[in-house]
C-alpha positions as CSV (number, residue, x, y, z in Angstrom):
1,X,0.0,0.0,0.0
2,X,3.0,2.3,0.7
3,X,4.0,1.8,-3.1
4,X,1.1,3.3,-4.6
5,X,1.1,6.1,-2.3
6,X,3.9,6.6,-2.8
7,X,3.9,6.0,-6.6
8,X,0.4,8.7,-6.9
9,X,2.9,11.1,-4.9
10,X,6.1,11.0,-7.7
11,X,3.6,10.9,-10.6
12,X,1.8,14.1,-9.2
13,X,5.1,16.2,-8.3
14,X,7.2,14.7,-10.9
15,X,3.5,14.5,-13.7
16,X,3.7,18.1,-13.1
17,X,0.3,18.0,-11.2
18,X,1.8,20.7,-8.2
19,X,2.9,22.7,-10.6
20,X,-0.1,22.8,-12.7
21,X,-2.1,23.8,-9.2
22,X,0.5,26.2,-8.5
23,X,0.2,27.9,-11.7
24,X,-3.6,27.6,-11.9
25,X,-3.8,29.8,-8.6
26,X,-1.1,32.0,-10.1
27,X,-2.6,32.4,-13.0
28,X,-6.2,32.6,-11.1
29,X,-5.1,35.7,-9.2
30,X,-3.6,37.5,-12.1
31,X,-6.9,36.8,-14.3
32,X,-9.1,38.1,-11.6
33,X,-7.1,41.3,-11.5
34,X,-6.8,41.4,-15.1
35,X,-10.8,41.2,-15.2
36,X,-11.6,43.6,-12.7
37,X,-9.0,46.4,-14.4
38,X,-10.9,45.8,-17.7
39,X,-14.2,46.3,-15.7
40,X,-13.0,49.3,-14.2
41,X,-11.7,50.8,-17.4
42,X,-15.3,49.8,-18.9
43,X,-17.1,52.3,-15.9
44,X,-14.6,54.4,-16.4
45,X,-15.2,55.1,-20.3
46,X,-18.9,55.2,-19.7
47,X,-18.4,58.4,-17.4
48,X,-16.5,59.4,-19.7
49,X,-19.0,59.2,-22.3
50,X,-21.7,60.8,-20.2
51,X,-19.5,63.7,-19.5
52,X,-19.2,64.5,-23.4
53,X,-22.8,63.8,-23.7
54,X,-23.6,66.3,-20.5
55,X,-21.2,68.7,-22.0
56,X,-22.7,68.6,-25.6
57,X,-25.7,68.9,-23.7
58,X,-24.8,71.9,-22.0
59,X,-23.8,73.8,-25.5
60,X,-27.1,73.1,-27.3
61,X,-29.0,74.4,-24.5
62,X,-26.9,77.5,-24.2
63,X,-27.6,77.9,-28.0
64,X,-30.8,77.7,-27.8
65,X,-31.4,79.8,-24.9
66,X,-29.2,82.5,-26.7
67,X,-31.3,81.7,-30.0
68,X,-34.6,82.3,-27.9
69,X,-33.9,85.5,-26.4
70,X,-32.7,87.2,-29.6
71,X,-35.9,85.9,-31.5
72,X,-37.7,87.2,-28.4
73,X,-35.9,90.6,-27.9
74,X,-36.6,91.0,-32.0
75,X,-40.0,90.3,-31.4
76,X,-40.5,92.8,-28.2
77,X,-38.8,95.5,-30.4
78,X,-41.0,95.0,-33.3
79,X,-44.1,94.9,-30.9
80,X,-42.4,98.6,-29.1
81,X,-42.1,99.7,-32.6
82,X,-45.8,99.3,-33.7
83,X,-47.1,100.5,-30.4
84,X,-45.4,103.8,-31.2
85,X,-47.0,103.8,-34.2
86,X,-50.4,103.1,-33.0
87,X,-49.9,106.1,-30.2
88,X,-48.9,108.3,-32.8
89,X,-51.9,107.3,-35.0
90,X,-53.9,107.6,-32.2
91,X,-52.7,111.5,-31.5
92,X,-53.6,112.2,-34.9
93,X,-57.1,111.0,-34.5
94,X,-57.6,112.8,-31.6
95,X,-56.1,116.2,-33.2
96,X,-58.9,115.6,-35.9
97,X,-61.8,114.4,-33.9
98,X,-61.1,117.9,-31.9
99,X,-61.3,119.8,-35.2
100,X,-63.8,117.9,-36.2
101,X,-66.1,118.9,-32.8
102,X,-66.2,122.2,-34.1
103,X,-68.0,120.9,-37.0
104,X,-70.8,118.6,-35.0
105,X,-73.5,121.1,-35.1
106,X,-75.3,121.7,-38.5
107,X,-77.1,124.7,-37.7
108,X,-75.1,127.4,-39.0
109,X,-76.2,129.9,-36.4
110,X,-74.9,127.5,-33.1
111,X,-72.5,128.9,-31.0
112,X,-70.3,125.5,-31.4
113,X,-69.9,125.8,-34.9
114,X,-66.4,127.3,-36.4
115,X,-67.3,129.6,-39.3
């Protein structure tokens, strides 16, 4: 019974069985490692990526709010502009309906008619 111990002992040292385990561990630690610096560097591009997409973000919105306010400044001047021109035409009408007051009574004798 010794013999075969001892002869399943040689054949795994010498049959390269310890250093097959040996390396397997070896090589186990250094795959994990491997692994978990690849998964890292996987999380760390997609920040990456979100970051550009944030910062592209970030420039659309700034040219659209700068897009925004010009078509709405143009659009508050426009409106300014025709105001003015409505309180000018309005002036005018007034002027006229004043002269024109002179003018309300047809009986040529009345007091609040302009001859």
């Amino acid at each position: 019974m010794n013999d075969v111990i001892t002869q399943n002992l040689l054949t795994f040292l010498l049959g390269g069985g310890l250093l097959s385990s040996i390396t397997g561990v070896i090589t186990l630690k250094y795959t994990k490692k491997q692994a978990e610096a690849k998964a890292l560097s996987s999380v760390q591009d997609v920040y990456q990526e979100l970051i550009a997409d944030l910062r592209a973000d970030k420039e659309a919105m700034k040219k659209e709010k700068i897009e925004s306010e010009t078509k709405w400044t143009t659009r508050i001047e426009k409106l300014e502009s025709n105001q003015l021109s409505q309180d000018k035409k309005i002036a005018e009408n007034e002027k006229e309906i004043a002269d024109l007051k002179r003018f309300k009574c047809v009986n040529l004798t009345c007091n609040n008619r302009k001859q």
